[in-house]
Structure formats: structure tokens, C-alpha cells
C-alpha positions in Angstrom: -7.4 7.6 -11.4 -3.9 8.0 -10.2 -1.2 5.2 -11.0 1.0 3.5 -8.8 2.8 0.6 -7.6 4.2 -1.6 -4.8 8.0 -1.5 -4.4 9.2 -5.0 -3.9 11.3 -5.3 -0.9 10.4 -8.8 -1.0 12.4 -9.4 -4.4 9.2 -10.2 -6.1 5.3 -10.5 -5.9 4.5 -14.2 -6.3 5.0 -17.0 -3.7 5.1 -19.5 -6.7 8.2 -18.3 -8.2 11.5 -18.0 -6.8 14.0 -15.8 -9.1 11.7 -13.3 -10.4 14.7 -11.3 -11.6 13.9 -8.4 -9.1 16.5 -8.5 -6.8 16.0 -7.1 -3.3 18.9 -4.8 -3.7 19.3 -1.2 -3.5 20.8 -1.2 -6.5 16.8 -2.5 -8.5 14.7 -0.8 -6.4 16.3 2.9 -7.4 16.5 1.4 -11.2 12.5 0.8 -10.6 12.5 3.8 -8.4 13.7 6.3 -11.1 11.9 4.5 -14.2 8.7 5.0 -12.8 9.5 8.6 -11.9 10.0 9.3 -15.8 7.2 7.1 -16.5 4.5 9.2 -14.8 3.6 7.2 -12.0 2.3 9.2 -9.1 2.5 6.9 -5.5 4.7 3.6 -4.6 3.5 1.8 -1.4 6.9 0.7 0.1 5.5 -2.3 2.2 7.4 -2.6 6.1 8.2 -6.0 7.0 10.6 -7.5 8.9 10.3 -10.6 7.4 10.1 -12.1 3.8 6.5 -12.4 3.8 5.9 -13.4 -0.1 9.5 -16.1 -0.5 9.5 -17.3 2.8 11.2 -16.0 5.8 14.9 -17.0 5.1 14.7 -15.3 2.3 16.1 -11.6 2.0 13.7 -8.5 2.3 14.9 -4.7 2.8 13.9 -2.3 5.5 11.0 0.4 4.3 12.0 3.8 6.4 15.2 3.6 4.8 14.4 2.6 2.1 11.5 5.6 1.2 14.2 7.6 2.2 16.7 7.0 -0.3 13.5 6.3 -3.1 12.8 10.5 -2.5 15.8 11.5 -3.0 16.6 9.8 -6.0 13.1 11.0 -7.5 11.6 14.4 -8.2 7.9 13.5 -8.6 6.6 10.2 -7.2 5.3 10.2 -4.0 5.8 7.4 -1.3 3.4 6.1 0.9 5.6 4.3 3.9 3.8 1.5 5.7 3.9 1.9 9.3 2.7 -0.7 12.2 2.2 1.2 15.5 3.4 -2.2 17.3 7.2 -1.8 16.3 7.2 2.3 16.4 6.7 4.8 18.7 4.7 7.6 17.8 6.4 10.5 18.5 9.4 9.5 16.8 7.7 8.5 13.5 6.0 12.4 13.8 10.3 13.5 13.8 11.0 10.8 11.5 7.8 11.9 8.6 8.6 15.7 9.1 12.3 15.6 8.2 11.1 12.6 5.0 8.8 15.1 4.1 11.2 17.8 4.1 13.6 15.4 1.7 10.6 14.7 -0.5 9.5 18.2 -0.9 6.4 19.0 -3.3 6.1 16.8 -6.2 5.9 18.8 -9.7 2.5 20.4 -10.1 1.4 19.3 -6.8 1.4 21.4 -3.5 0.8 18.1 -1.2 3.5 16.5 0.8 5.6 13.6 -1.8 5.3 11.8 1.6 2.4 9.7 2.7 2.0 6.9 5.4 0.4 3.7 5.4 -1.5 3.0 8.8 -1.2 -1.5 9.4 -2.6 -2.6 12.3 -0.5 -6.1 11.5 -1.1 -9.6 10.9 1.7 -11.5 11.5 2.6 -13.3 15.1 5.6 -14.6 14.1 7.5 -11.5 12.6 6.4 -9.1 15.7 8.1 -12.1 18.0 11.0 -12.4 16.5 11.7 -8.4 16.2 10.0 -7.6 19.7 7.0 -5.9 18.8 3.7 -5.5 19.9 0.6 -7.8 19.1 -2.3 -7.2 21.0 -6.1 -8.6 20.0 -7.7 -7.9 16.6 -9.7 -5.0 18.0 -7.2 -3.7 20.4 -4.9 -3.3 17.3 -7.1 -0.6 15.7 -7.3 1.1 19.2 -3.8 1.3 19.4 -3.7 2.4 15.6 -6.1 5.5 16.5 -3.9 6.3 19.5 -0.9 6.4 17.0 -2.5 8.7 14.4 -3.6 10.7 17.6 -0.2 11.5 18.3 1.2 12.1 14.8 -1.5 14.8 13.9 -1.4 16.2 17.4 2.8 16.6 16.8 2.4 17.6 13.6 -0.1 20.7 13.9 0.4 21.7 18.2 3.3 22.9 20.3 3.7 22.0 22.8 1.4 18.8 22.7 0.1 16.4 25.3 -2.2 12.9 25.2 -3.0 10.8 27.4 -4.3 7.4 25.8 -4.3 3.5 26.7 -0.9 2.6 24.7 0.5 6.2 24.1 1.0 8.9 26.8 3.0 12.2 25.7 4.2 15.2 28.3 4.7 18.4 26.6 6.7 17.2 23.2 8.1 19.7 20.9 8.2 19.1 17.2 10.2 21.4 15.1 10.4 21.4 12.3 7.0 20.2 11.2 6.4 19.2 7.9 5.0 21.9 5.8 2.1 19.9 4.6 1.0 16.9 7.3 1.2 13.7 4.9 -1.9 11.5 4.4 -2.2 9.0 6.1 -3.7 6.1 5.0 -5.2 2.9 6.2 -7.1 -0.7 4.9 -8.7 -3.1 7.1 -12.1 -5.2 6.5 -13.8 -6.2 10.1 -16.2 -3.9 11.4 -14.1 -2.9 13.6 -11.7 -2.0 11.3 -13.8 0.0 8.8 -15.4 2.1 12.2 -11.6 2.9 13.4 -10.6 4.1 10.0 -13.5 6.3 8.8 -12.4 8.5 12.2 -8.7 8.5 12.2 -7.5 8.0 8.5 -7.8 10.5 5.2 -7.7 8.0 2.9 -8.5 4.3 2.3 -6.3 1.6 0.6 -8.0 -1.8 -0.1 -6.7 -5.2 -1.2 -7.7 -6.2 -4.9 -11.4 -7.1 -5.2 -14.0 -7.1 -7.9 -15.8 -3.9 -9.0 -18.9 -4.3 -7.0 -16.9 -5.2 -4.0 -15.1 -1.8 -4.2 -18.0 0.5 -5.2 -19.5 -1.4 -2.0 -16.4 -0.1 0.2 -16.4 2.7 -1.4 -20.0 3.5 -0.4 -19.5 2.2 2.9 -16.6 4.0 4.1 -17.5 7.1 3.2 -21.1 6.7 4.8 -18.6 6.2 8.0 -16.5 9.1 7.5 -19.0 11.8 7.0 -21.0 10.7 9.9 -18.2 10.7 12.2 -15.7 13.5 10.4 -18.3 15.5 8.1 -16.1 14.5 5.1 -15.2 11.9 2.7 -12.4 9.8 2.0 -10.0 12.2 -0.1 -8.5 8.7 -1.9 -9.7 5.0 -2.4 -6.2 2.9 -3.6 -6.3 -0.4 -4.6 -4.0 -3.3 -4.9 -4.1 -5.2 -8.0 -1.9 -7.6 -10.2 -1.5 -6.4 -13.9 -0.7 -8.5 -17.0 -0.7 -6.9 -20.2 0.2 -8.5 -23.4 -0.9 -8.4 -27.1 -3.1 -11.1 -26.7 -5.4 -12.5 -24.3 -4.3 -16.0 -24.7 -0.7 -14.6 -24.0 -2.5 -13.0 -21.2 -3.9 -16.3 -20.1 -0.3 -18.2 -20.1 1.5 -16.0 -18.1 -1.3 -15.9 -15.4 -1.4 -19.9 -15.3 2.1 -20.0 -15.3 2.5 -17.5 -12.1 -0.4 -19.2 -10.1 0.3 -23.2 -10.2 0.4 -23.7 -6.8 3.2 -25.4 -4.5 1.8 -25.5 -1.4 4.9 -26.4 0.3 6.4 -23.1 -1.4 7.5 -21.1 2.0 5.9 -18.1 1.7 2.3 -20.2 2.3 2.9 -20.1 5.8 2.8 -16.5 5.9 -0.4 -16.5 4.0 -2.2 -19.2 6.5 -1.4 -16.7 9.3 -2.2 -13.5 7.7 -6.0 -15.6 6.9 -6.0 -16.9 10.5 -5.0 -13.4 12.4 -7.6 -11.3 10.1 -11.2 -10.4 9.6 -11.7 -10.8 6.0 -14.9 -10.0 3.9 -14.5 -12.6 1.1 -13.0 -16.2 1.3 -9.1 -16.4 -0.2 -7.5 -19.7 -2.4 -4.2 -20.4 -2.5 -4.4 -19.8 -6.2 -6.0 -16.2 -5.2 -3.0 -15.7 -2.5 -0.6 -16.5 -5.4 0.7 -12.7 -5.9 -0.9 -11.6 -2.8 -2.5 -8.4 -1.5 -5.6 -10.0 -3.6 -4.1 -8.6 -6.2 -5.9 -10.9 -9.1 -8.9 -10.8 -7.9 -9.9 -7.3 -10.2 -8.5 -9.2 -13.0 -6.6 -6.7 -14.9 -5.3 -9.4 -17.2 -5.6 -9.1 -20.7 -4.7 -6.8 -23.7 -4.2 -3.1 -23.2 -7.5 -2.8 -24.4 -9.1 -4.9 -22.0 -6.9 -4.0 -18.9 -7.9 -0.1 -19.3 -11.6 -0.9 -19.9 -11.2 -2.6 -16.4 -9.4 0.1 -14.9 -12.0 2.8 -16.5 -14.9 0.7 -14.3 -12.5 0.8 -11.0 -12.4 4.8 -11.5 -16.3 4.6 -11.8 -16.6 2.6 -8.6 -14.2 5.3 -7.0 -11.4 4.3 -6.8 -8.7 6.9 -7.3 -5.4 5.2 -7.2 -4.5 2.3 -8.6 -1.6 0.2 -6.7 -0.1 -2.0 -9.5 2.3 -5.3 -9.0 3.7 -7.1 -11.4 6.7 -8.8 -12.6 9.3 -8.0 -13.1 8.5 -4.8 -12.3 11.0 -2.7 -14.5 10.0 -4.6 -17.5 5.9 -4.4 -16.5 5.8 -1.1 -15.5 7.6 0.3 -19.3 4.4 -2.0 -20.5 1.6 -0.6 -18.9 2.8 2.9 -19.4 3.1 2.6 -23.1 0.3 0.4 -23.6 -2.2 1.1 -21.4 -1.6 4.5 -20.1 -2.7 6.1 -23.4 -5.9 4.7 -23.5 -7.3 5.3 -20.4 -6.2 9.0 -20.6 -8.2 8.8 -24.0 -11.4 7.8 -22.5 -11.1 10.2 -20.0 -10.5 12.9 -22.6 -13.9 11.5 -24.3 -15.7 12.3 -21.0 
């Protein structure tokens, strides 16, 4: 079990708070950015949207390719995993664009593997591809488009010249040079049946949104039943979105949850939420209560004393799941927490095993 976290280019995780005291600035996410390098964490997820999808969509969010940028060059270790959506980008410049990131990230300390990764979204949101010009074509059509995308990328990144022919994507004789020493995993999450067939064949790796620990052994299970039959191989990493509060007691624990999921259902960022439910195939039914952080991030209910948190996190790593993608807030405070506190003891347990 690796350790992550979201960066928040939102200025925060929960729709039912305003000022979270995590600016989206610069100027926070490096503090955050750097912190977590000396901290251990291995992988941030830098989300890419357009528009505030978590305060509403006045309010300020940053931009993620430049953002992951700066992020690896102030950091010597962490690696980033960059959301993409195929409908605002074209391929063949992302392939340019992740060779000369991955050049910037280099190798991360002890690891030979590309400090660059990428996040494959096939998109939810109407609304922000309309007002930025992008692309948004039918549920199932997205995931064709997204296996066209990938396609291109791994084509550019391993053949010269290359050529494809596809439905959304058609490339004459492109030269990449340089290419990234190591191609960067790629990564994707979706639920439908549709989604979960596209992945297993055009992702290495699967990110999922919180859920409890059957549900994930059960994705777990599934999607690598996919991939070998259609690649030979497994998955080589299961992430997983979760919200995390630590404190000395559970009924500390407790507090801080109720306080951070009393729901305002005029609070803006519940539109975004409605249309994320409406344009998406999900598994399990959502509450607003649920949505609160997002991302389904309370639903593995790491809340609790260290104790109880790494116990949790110890039965996630059981069910598969290799990389844990933590939010919380405010981030620079939480993430000092968890590494102190909880850390320790699930390194402990593993050194037991």
C-alpha cells in the first residue's frame, strides 16, 4: 500500500464548507506539494477541471497541466498522476506534452518508473465541456473515444514514425522525439459495464472512488478477470479515493465528520454533484451526505483514531488495493497527521507479516 493524495485545485474537498483555509493558490499547493514530498507520500492525483466543481462554479479553481508541472519541479520523489479528458485535448499533443513532464519529473528516488503518470476521465460534466468548447459525446462513445486516445499516446510514445486511423483520432506519419524514457501509467476509473470492458484493454492501472472493502475486493476481482482475458495481465495498481480523519479519539473523530457533512443543499457545488449522478453509470446509490467531500471519499470510512484508521487501511491492502488516494482538510495540517500517526502503524503490521 502506497500513500497518496488529491491536490486541491478546488481550494478544498467539501461542498459544505466554504473557507477551508486551503487556498487555490500557487503559493499552498507547493507548501502541500513539498510537505508531502518530505513526508513520504508516493503519488498526488492533480484533478483537471475547468470549473470549480466542489464550491461552485464562480468560485476559483487552477489549471492541472500546469500545475503538475510546476508540483515536479519543486519535488524530488512524489509522483503525479495528471487527469486528462480526451474531449478537451488532442492526443498527439498530450504524447509531446507527457514526454517532456516526464523528462522534468525524472525517476523518483529508489524507483526506476516514470514520477509522471496520467489519469484517463472519460468526463461527466455538460456544463463545463460547453462552456470551454469541448467534446461530450454519449456515455459509451466516451470510453471509445478514451481507447482511441490511449491508442495514440502508447503508439507515439514507443513507434516512429506512427499512424492510426480511428473514429475520433486519425494521425499521418507523427514524429515524437524525445520520448519519455519510461512511458507513464496510465490510469483510469469508471463503473458501467462499458466502462470496466474499455479499461481492462487500454489502461495499466485502475483508480476507483471510495467504497467499502467488499465493494473493492469485488472490483478488484473483476477487473482483473477483464484484463487478463483481454491483455494476459493484471492490473499493476488498484488506487482508491478516500476521506481521512484522524484524531485521538473517536468521539473527536465523530465531531469533525458531522460537522463537515450537515448538508446545505443550496450550497453551489450540489449542482455539480446532481450532474455528475445524472451523466454517470454508477454501481451504488449516492446521498448528499455521502457527496459531502466527494469522489465517495467517506464511504471506506477511515475516520477514527490512528488505531482504527490503519486497521481499515490494512483490510483495503488485503482487498488489493495498492494506493491509497487520501483528502482531507486542510490538507497541510492532515497530511503532518496521518504521517505521524498512522503511518507508523501500518508499516508495523506489515513488518509483523
Amino acid at each position: 500500500m502506497h500513500f497518496g493524495y488529491w491536490t486541491p485545485v478546488y481550494g478544498g474537498f467539501l461542498r459544505n464548507i466554504g473557507d477551508e483555509g486551503m487556498p487555490a493558490t500557487w503559493d499552498y499547493i507547493k507548501r502541500v506539494s513539498t510537505l508531502a514530498d518530505r513526508l513520504g507520500y508516493h503519488t498526488t492525483l492533480v484533478p483537471e477541471l475547468y470549473l470549480n466543481d466542489r464550491k461552485g462554479i464562480d468560485a476559483p479553481s487552477l489549471e492541472a497541466w500546469s500545475l503538475s508541472t510546476a508540483i515536479l519541479a519543486v519535488t524530488e520523489r512524489l509522483r503525479v498522476m495528471t487527469a486528462v479528458r480526451p474531449g478537451f485535448h488532442l492526443p498527439t499533443v498530450i504524447a509531446k506534452t507527457s514526454a517532456t513532464i516526464s523528462d522534468i519529473g525524472g525517476a523518483g528516488a529508489g524507483d526506476p518508473g516514470s514520477r509522471f503518470a496520467l489519469n484517463l476521465v472519460a468526463a461527466w460534466w455538460a456544463e463545463e465541456a460547453k462552456q470551454y468548447g469541448g467534446t461530450f459525446a454519449s456515455h459509451d462513445d466516451r470510453y471509445v473515444q478514451a481507447r482511441e486516445f490511449v491508442d495514440v499516446l502508447k503508439g507515439l510514445w514507443s513507434e516512429t514514425p506512427f499512424d492510426y486511423s480511428g473514429s475520433y483520432y486519425d494521425v499521418d506519419g507523427a514524429i515524437l522525439s524525445p520520448k519519455p524514457a519510461t512511458a507513464p501509467v496510465i490510469f483510469a476509473g469508471g463503473e458501467s459495464e462499458s466502462g470496466r470492458e474499455a479499461i481492462a484493454g487500454f489502461a495499466d492501472a485502475y483508480v476507483l472512488h471510495g467504497g467499502t472493502v467488499d465493494e473493492a475486493r469485488e472490483k478488484v476481482t473483476d477487473l482483473n478477470e477483464r484484463r487478463l482475458r483481454v491483455t494476459g495481465a493484471p492490473f499493476r495498481e488498484f488506487g482508491m479515493a478516500a476521506y481521512v480523519i484522524v484524531r485521538d479519539t473517536e468521539a473527536e473523530a465523530q465531531r469533525e465528520l458531522e460537522r463537515i457533512t450537515t448538508v446545505d443543499a443550496a450550497s453551489p457545488g450540489y449542482a455539480s454533484f446532481e450532474e455528475f449522478r445524472a451523466n454517470s453509470r454508477l454501481d451504488v446509490e449516492l446521498s448528499k451526505r455521502e457527496y459531502s467531500v466527494g469522489t465517495r471519499g467517506l464511504r471506506p470510512n477511515l475516520v477514527g483514531t490512528p488505531e482504527q484508521v490503519a486497521e481499515r487501511i490494512r483490510n483495503y491492502q488485503d482487498a488489493g488495493i495498492t494506493l491509497l488516494l487520501i483528502q482531507s482538510s486542510p490538507l497541510d495540517e492532515e497530511l503532518e497527521r496521518i504521517a505521524s500517526d498512522v503511518f507508523p502503524l501500518v508499516e508495523r503490521e506489515r513488518a509483523l507479516l
